[in-house]
C-alpha positions as CSV (number, residue, x, y, z in Angstrom):
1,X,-0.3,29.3,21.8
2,X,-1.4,26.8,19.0
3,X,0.4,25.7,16.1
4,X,-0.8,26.0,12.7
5,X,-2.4,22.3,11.6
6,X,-0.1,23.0,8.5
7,X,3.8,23.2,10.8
8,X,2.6,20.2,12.8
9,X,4.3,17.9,11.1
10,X,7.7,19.5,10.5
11,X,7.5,20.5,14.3
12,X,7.1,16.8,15.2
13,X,10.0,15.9,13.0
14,X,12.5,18.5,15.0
15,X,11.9,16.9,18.2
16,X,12.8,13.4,16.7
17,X,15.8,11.8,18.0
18,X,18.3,10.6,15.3
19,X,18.7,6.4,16.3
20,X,21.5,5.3,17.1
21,X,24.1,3.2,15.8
22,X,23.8,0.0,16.7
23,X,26.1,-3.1,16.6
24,X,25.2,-6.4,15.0
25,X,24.0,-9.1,17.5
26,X,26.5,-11.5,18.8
27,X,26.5,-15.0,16.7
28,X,24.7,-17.4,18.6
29,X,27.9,-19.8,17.8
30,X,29.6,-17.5,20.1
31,X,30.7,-18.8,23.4
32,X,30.0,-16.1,26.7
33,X,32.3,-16.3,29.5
34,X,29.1,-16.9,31.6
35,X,27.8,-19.5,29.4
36,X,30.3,-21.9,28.2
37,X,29.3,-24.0,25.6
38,X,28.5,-28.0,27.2
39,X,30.9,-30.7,25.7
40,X,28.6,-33.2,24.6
41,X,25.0,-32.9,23.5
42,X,23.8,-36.1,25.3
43,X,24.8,-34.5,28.6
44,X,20.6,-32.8,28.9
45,X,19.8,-30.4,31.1
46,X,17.0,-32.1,33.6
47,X,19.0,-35.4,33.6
48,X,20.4,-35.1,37.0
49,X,23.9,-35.2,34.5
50,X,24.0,-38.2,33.7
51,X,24.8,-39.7,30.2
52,X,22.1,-39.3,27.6
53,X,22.4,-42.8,26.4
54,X,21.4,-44.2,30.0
55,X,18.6,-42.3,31.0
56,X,15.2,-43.9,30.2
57,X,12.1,-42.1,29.5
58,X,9.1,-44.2,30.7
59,X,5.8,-44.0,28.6
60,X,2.9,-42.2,29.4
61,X,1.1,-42.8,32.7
62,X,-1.7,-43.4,31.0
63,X,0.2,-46.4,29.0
64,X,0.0,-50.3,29.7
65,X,1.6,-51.8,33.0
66,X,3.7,-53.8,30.5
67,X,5.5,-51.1,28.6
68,X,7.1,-49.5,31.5
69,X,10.9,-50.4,31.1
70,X,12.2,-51.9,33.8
71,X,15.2,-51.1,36.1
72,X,16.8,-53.7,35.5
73,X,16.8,-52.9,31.1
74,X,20.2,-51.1,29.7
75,X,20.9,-50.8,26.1
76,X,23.6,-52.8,24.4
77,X,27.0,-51.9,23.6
78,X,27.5,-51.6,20.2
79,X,30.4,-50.0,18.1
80,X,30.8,-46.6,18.1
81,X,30.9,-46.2,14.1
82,X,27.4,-46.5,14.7
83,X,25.2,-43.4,13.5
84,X,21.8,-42.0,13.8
85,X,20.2,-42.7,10.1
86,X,17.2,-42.4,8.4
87,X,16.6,-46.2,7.2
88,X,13.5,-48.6,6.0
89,X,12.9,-52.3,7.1
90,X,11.4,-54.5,5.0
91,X,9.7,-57.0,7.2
92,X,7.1,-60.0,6.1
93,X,5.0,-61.5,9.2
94,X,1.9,-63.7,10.1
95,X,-0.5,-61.9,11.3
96,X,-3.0,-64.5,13.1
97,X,-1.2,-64.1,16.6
98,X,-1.4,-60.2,17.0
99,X,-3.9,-57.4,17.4
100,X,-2.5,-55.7,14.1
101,X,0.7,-54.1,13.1
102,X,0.1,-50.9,14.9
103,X,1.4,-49.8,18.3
104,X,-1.0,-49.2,20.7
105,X,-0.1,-48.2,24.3
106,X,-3.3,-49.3,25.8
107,X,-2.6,-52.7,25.1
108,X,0.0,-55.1,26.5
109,X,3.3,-55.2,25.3
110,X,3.6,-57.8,22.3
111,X,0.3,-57.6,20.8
112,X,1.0,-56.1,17.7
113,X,4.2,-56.4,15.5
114,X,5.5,-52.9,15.7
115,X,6.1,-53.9,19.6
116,X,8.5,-56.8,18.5
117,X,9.9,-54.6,15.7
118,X,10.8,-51.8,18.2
119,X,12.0,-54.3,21.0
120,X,14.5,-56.5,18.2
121,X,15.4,-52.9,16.8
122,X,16.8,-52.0,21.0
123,X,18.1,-55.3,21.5
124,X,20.7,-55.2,18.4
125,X,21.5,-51.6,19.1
126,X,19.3,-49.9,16.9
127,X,18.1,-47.4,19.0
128,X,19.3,-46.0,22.7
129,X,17.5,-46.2,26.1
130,X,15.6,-42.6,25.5
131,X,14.0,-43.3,22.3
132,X,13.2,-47.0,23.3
133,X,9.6,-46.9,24.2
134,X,8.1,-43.6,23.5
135,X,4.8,-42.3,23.7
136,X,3.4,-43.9,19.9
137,X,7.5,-43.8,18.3
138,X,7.1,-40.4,17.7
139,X,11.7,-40.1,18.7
140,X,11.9,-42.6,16.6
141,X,10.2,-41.0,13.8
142,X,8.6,-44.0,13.2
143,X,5.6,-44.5,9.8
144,X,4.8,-47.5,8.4
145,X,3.8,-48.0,4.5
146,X,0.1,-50.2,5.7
147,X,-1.3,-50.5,8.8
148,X,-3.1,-54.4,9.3
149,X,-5.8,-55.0,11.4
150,X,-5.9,-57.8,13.3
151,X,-5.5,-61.3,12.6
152,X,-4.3,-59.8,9.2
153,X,-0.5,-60.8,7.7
154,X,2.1,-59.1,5.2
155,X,4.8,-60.3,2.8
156,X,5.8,-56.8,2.3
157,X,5.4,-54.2,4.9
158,X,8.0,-50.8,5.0
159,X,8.8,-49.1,8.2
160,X,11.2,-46.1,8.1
161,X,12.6,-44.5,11.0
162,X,15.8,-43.1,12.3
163,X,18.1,-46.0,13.8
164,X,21.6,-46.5,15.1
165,X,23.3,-47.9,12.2
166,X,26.8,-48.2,10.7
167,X,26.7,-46.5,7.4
168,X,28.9,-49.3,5.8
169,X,26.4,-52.1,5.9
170,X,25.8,-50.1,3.0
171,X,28.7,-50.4,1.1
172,X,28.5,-53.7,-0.5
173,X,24.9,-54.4,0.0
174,X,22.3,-51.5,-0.7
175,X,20.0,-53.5,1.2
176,X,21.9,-54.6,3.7
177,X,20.6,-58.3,4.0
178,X,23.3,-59.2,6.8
179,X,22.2,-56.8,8.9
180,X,18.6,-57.5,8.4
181,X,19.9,-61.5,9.2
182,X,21.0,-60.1,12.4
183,X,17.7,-58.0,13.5
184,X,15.3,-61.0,12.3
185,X,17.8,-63.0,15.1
186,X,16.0,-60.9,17.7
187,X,12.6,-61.1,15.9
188,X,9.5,-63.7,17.0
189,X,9.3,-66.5,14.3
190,X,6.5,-65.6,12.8
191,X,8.0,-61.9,12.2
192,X,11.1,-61.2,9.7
193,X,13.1,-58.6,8.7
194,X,14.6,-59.3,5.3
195,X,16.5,-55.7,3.5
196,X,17.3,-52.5,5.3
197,X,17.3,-49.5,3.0
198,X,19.4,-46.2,3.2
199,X,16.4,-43.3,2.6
200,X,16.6,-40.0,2.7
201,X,15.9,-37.8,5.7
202,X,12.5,-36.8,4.8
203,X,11.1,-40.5,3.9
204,X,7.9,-41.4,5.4
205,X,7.1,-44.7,4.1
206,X,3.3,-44.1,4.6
207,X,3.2,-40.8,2.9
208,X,5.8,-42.2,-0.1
209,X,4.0,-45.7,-0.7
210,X,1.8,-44.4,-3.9
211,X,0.1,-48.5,-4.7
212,X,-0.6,-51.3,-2.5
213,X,-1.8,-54.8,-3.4
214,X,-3.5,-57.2,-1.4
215,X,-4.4,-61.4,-1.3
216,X,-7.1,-62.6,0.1
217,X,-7.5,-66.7,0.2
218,X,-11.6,-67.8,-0.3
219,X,-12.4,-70.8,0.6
220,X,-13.9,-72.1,-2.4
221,X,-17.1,-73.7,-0.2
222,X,-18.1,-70.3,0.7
223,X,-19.7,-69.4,-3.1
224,X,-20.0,-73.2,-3.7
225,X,-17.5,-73.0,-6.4
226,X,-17.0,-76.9,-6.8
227,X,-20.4,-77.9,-6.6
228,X,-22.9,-77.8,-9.4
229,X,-23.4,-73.7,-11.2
230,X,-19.9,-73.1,-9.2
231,X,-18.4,-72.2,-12.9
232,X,-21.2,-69.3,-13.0
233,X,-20.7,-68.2,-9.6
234,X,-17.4,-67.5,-9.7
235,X,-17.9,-65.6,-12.5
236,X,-20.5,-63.8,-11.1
237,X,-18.1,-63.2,-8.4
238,X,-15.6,-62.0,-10.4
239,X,-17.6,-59.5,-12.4
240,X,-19.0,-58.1,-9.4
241,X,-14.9,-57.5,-7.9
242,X,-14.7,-55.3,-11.3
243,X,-17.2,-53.4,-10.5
244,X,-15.2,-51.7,-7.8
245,X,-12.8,-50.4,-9.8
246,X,-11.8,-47.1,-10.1
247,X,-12.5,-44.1,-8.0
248,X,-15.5,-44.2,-6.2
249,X,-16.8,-42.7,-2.4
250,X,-16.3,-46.4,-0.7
251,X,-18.4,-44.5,2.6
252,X,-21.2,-47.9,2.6
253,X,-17.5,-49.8,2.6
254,X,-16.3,-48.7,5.9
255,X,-17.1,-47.7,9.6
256,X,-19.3,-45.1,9.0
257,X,-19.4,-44.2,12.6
258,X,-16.2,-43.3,12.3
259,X,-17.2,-40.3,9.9
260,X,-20.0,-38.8,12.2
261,X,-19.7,-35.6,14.2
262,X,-19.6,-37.6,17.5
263,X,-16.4,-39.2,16.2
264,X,-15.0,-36.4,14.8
265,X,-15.5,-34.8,18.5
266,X,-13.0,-37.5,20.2
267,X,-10.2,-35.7,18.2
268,X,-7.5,-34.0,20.5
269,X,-4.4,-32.4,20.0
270,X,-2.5,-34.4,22.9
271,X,-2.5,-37.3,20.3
272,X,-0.3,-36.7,17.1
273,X,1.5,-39.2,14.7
274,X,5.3,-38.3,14.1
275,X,4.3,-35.7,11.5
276,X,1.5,-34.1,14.3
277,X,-1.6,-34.6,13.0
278,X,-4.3,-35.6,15.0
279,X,-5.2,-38.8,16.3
280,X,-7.7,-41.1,17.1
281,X,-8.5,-40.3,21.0
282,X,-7.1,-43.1,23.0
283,X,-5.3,-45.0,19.8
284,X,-1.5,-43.5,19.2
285,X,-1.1,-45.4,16.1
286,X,-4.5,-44.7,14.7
287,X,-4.0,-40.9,12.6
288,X,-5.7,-39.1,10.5
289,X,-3.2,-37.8,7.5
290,X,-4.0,-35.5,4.6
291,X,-5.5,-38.9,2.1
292,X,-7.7,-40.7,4.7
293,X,-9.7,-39.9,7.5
294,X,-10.2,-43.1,8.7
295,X,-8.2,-46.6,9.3
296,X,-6.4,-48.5,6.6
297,X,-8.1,-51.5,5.8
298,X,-5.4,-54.2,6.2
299,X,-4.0,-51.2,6.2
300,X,-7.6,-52.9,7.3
301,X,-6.0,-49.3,6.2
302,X,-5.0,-48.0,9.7
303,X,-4.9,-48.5,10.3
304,X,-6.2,-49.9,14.7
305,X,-8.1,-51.0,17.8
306,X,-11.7,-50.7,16.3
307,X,-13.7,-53.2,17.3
308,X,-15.3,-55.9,15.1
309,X,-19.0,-56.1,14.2
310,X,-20.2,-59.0,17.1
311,X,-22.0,-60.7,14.1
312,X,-19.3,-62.3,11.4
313,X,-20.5,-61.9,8.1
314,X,-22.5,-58.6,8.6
315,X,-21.0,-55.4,9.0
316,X,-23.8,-53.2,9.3
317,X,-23.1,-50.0,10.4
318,X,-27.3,-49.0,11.6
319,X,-27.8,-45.1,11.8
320,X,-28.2,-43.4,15.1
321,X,-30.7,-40.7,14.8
322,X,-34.2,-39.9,15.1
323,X,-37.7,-40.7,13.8
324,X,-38.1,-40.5,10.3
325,X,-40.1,-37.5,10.9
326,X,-36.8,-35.6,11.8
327,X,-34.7,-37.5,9.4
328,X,-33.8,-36.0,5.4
329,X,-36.0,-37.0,3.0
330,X,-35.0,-40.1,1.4
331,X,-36.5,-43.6,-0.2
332,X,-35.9,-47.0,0.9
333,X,-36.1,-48.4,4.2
334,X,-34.1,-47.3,7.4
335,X,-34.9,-50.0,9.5
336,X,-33.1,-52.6,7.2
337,X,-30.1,-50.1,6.5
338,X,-31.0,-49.5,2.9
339,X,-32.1,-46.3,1.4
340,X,-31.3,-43.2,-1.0
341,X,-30.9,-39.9,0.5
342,X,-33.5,-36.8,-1.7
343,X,-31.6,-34.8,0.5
344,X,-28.0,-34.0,2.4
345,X,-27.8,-35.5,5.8
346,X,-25.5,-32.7,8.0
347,X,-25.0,-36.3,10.3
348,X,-23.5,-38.3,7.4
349,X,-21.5,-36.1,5.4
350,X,-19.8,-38.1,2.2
351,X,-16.5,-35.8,1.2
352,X,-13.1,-36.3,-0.7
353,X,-11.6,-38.3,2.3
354,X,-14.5,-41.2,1.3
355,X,-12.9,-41.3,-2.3
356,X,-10.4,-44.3,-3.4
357,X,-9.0,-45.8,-6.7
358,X,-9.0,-49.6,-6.8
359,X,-6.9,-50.1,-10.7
360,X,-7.2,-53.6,-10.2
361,X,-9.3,-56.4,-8.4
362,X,-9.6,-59.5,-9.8
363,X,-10.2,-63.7,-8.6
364,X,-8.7,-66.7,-10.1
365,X,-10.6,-67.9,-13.0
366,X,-9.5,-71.5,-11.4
367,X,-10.0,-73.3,-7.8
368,X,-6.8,-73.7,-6.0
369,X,-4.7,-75.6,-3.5
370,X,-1.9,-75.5,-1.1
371,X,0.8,-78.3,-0.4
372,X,1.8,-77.7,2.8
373,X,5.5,-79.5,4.1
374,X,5.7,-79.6,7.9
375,X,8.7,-80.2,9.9
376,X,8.6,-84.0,9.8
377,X,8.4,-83.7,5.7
378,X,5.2,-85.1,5.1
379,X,3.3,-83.3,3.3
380,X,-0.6,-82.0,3.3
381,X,-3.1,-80.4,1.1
382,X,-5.2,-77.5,2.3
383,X,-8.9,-77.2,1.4
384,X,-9.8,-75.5,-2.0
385,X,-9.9,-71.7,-2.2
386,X,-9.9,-68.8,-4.9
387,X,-7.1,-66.4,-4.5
388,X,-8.2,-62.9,-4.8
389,X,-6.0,-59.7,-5.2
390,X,-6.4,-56.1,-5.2
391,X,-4.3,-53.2,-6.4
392,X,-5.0,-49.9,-5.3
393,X,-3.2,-46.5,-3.7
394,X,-4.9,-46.7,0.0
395,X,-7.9,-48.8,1.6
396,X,-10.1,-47.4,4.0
397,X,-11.1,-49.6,7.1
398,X,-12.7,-52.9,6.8
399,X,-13.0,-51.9,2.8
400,X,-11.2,-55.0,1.5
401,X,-12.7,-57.3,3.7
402,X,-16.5,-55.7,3.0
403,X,-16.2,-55.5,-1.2
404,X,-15.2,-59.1,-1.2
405,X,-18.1,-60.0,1.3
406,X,-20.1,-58.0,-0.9
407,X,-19.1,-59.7,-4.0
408,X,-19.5,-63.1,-2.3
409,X,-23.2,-62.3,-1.3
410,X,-24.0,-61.1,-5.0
411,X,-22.6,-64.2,-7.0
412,X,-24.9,-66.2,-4.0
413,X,-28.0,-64.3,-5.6
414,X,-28.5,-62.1,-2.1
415,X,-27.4,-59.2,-3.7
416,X,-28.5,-58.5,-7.2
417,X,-25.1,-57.3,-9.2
418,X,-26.8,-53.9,-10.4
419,X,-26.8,-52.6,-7.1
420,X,-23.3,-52.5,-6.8
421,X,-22.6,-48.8,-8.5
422,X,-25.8,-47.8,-6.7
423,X,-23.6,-48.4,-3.1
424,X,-20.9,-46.4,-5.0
425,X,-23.1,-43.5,-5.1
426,X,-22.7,-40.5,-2.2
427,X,-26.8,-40.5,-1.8
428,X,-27.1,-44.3,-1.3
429,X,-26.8,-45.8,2.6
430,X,-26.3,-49.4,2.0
431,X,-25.4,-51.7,5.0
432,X,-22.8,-54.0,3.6
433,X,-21.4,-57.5,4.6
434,X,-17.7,-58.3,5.9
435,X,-16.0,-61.2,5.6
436,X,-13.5,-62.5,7.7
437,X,-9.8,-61.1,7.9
438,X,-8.2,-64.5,8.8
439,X,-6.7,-65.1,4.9
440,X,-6.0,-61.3,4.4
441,X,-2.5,-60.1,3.6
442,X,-0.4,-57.2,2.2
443,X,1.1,-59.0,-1.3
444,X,3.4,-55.9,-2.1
445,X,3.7,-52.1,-1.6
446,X,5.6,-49.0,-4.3
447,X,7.0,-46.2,-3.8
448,X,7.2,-43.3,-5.3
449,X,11.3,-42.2,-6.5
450,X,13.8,-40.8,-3.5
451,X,14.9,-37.5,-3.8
452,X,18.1,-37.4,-5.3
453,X,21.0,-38.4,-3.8
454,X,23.4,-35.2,-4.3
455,X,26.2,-35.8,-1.6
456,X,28.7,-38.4,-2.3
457,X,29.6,-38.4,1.0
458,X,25.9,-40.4,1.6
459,X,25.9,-44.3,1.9
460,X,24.7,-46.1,-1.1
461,X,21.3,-45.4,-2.0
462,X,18.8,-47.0,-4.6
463,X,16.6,-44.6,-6.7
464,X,13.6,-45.9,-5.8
465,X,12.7,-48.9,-3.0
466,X,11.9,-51.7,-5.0
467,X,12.9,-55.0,-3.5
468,X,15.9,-57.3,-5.8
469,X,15.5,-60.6,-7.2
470,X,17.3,-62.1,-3.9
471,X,15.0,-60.4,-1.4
472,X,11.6,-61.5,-3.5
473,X,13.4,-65.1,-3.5
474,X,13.6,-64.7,0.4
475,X,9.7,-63.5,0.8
476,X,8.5,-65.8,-1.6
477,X,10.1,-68.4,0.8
478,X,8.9,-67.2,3.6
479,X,5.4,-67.3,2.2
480,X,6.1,-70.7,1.3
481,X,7.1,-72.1,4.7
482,X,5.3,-69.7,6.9
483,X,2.7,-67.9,5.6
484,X,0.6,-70.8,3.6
485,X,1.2,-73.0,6.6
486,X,-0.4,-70.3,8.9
487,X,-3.3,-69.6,6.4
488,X,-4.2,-73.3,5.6
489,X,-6.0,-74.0,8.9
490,X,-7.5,-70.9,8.9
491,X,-9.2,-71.9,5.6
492,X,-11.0,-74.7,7.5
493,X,-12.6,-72.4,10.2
494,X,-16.4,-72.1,11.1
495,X,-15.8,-68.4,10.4
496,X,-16.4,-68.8,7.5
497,X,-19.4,-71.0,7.8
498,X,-21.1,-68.2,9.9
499,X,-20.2,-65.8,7.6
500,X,-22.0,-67.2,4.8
501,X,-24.9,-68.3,7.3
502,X,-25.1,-64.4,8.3
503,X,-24.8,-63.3,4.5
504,X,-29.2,-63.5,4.3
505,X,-29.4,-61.0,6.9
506,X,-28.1,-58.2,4.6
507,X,-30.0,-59.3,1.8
508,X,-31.7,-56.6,-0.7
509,X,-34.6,-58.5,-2.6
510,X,-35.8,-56.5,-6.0
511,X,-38.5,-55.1,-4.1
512,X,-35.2,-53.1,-1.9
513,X,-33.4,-52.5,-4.8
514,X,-36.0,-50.9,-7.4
515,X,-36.3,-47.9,-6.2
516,X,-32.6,-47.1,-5.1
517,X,-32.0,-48.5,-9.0
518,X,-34.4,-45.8,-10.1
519,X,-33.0,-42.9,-8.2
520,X,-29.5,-44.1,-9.1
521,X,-30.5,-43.4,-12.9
522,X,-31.9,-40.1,-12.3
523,X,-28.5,-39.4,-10.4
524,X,-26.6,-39.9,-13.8
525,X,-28.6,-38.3,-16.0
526,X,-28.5,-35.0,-13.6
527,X,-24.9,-35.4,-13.3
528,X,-24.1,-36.5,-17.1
529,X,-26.3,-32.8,-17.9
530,X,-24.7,-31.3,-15.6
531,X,-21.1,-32.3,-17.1
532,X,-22.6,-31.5,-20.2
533,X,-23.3,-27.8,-19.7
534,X,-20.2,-27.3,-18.2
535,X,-18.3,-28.4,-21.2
536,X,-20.6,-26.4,-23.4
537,X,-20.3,-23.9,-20.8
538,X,-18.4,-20.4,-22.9
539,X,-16.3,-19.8,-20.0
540,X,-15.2,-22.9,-19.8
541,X,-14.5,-23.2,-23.7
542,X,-12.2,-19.9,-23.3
543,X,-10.1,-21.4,-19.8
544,X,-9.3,-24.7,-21.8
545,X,-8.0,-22.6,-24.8
């Protein structure tokens, strides 16, 4: 028999079963009979049972020889007030010996200053045998405020992570200067650890760090400041560093290879930083993060194992690619690495992560010199140089190093001044110089406020990281007796003659520049009407009231 379409329903609700009553689920604090609960968390499951604080986790197989720890390594005994903290180092050191700041498994153990950072952190007690060594510090929830490249120094580099730390160092000391004494014991000489911060659980110093400011030492033979027209150079130099400022795509400032779709391929999600975004394929320390898609400059930046340019003095970074028959329309010349783009290259994409703000960059209106005490007290001068500084929120790499090269080759007439806002410009291709990293280093870093501290119960805490008066005392010291006396000799190296020997190669003569000049004022005038309308625009008009 059917059933009217109309009594289906009703039908089908007579044959439902009421549900049944059920009991709330069982806390998960609750104990079973045939679970009991285990008495110590560092008792693991997979450790064979033994204590947590004595197993050791070897790197990845694809790691170094020399970071395997050996047999033989145990961690110190330390007291057992100690606690696992969130905490910052302040550390200063001279860069000239290592490949950068930035760990990287792939090369031996002690090339780069997070590897004797780590190692003094273990051998004071600051962090047990599991977290010591692992794969890019990712237990140790390690981030650093500027990454260096190599050869390049720091008076004022922040690394926060979690460490094994009495919370009363804090108590008369909010930064904790003895216990920093007593890591910088364990620390190479030309590495120092001088405060050690209380932060909050979520500080990342890269992510917090909203300015950073840079020195760079030019010898002053290198724009022939001392010798006749030096007064003009210099301040042909120094006009040209202020055209920089501001926010600007710095894309003809950087790797550009880096940015290409081949390079973009490499990326794999088996590499992440501590806060799991990707990373460069085969460099741990190298990441891309949410402001930069490329290395830090000193930071030189990031950030990094990239190779240098074989050539000092020209960082030209020559597009892969076919015949111009297959390339986008564009002016200029290819071969030489100059030209303007009539139309978007899909290869060579300029986007938001190209974009930085420099709010300061400036040279000394003066030549200058070092005195320089050695052990036995007599004293030397170093050659004449102009100190240069920069102030900005993030550098891309080589970015630092290529605007002063850049600046250098215009106040030597190889590079007319104009062209500068023309390389600033997302359609212009521009192969640009790079100087020399040996006299680059990080001056100071900020950070943004901490979160407020709302538990008494926490250590003493500062609102903000900002070094005191005692601990800028300490660094300027140790820029006195370490730092200058590491960067004089470098002032006297042939680098530098080969970099200004190279400088010719990148030249762009009037004939180059004229008609990227006149493209680059079409380019404003489009964009200045096209700002125009959109002010005049009605919509617009109605959103801003």
């Amino acid at each position: 028999m059917s059933i009217p379409f109309a009594f289906a329903p009703a039908l089908a609700r007579a044959f439902v079963r009421a549900p049944r009553a059920r009991s709330p689920p069982p806390s998960r604090w609750v104990v079973s009979a045939e679970r009991p609960r285990r008495s110590s968390h560092r008792k693991v499951d997979g450790n064979g049972g033994q204590d947590y604080t004595s197993v050791k986790h070897q790197p990845d197989a694809n790691a170094h020889p020399s970071h395997a720890i050996p047999d033989d390594c145990f961690a110190p005994v330390v007291d057992s007030k100690r606690k696992k903290k969130a905490v910052a180092l302040l550390l200063a050191y001279v860069g000239g010996a290592y490949k950068g700041n930035t760990h990287n498994a792939q090369r031996p153990r002690g090339e780069t200053v997070d590897d004797c950072v780590e190692d003094a952190l273990f051998k004071w007690g600051g962090i047990l045998l599991p977290n010591y060594r692992s794969r890019g510090l990712q237990r140790l929830k390690w981030s650093r405020s500027s990454r260096t490249d190599k050869g390049v120094s720091s008076l004022c580099t922040v690394v926060s992570l979690r460490a094994e730390i009495d919370p009363a160092v804090w108590n008369d000391d909010v930064e904790a200067r003895a216990v920093a004494k007593e890591i910088s014991a364990f620390l190479p000489s030309d590495v120092k650890c001088f405060a050690v911060y209380n932060t909050p659980k979520s500080f990342q110093a890269r992510r917090e760090c909203v300015m950073r400011t840079y020195e760079y030492l030019l010898p002053a033979r290198v724009i022939d400041a001392e010798l006749e027209g030096g007064e003009q150079r210099l301040k042909t130099f120094q006009e040209a560093l202020k055209m920089f400022e501001g926010a600007h795509p710095f894309h003809n400032y950087t790797k550009r290879a880096q940015y290409t779709r081949k390079a973009q391929a490499k990326f794999t999600p088996k590499l992440r930083d501590a806060r799991g975004r990707l990373a460069w394929e085969g460099q741990e320390g190298a990441t891309i993060d949410s402001r930069s898609n490329v290395v830090d400059d000193a930071e030189e930046g990031d950030e990094s194992d990239v190779d240098e340019e074989d050539e000092p003095g020209f960082g030209g970074d020559v597009q892969e690619g076919d015949d111009d028959a297959a390339f986008p329309a564009h002016v200029g010349s290819r071969s030489d690495s100059v030209y303007w783009l009539m139309e978007s290259d899909p290869n060579d994409r300029v986007g938001p992560s190209h974009f930085r703000r420099i709010h300061n960059f400036t040279a000394g209106s003066r030549v200058e010199r070092m005195e320089i005490t050695d052990e036995d007290g007599a004293k030397t001068t170093s050659e004449p140089f102009v100190r240069v500084s920069v102030r900005g929120e993030s550098f891309m790499l080589y970015q630092i190093r290529k605007m002063i090269a850049t600046a250098v080759a215009v106040s030597l007439g190889h590079i007319p001044l104009e062209f500068i806002p023309a390389t600033l410009s997302r359609p212009c291709r521009a192969a640009m110089p790079l100087a020399p990293p040996l006299t680059l280093y990080l001056y100071d870093v900020e950070f943004m406020k901490f979160r407020e501290n709302l538990d008494a119960s926490q250590p003493n805490r500062l609102e903000t990281l900002e070094p005191s008066v005692a601990v800028r005392d300490d660094l300027a010291r140790f820029q006195r007796e370490k730092l200058e006396p590491a960067l004089s000799p470098a002032l006297s190296s042939a680098d530098w003659d080969a970099f200004k020997e190279n400088l010719p190669r990148g030249r762009v003569d009037d004939e180059a520049a004229r008609p990227i000049l006149r493209e680059l004022a079409r380019y404003r005038a489009d964009r200045d009407d096209a700002l125009a309308l959109a002010r005049s625009s009605p919509a617009l008009a109605t959103a801003d009231e």
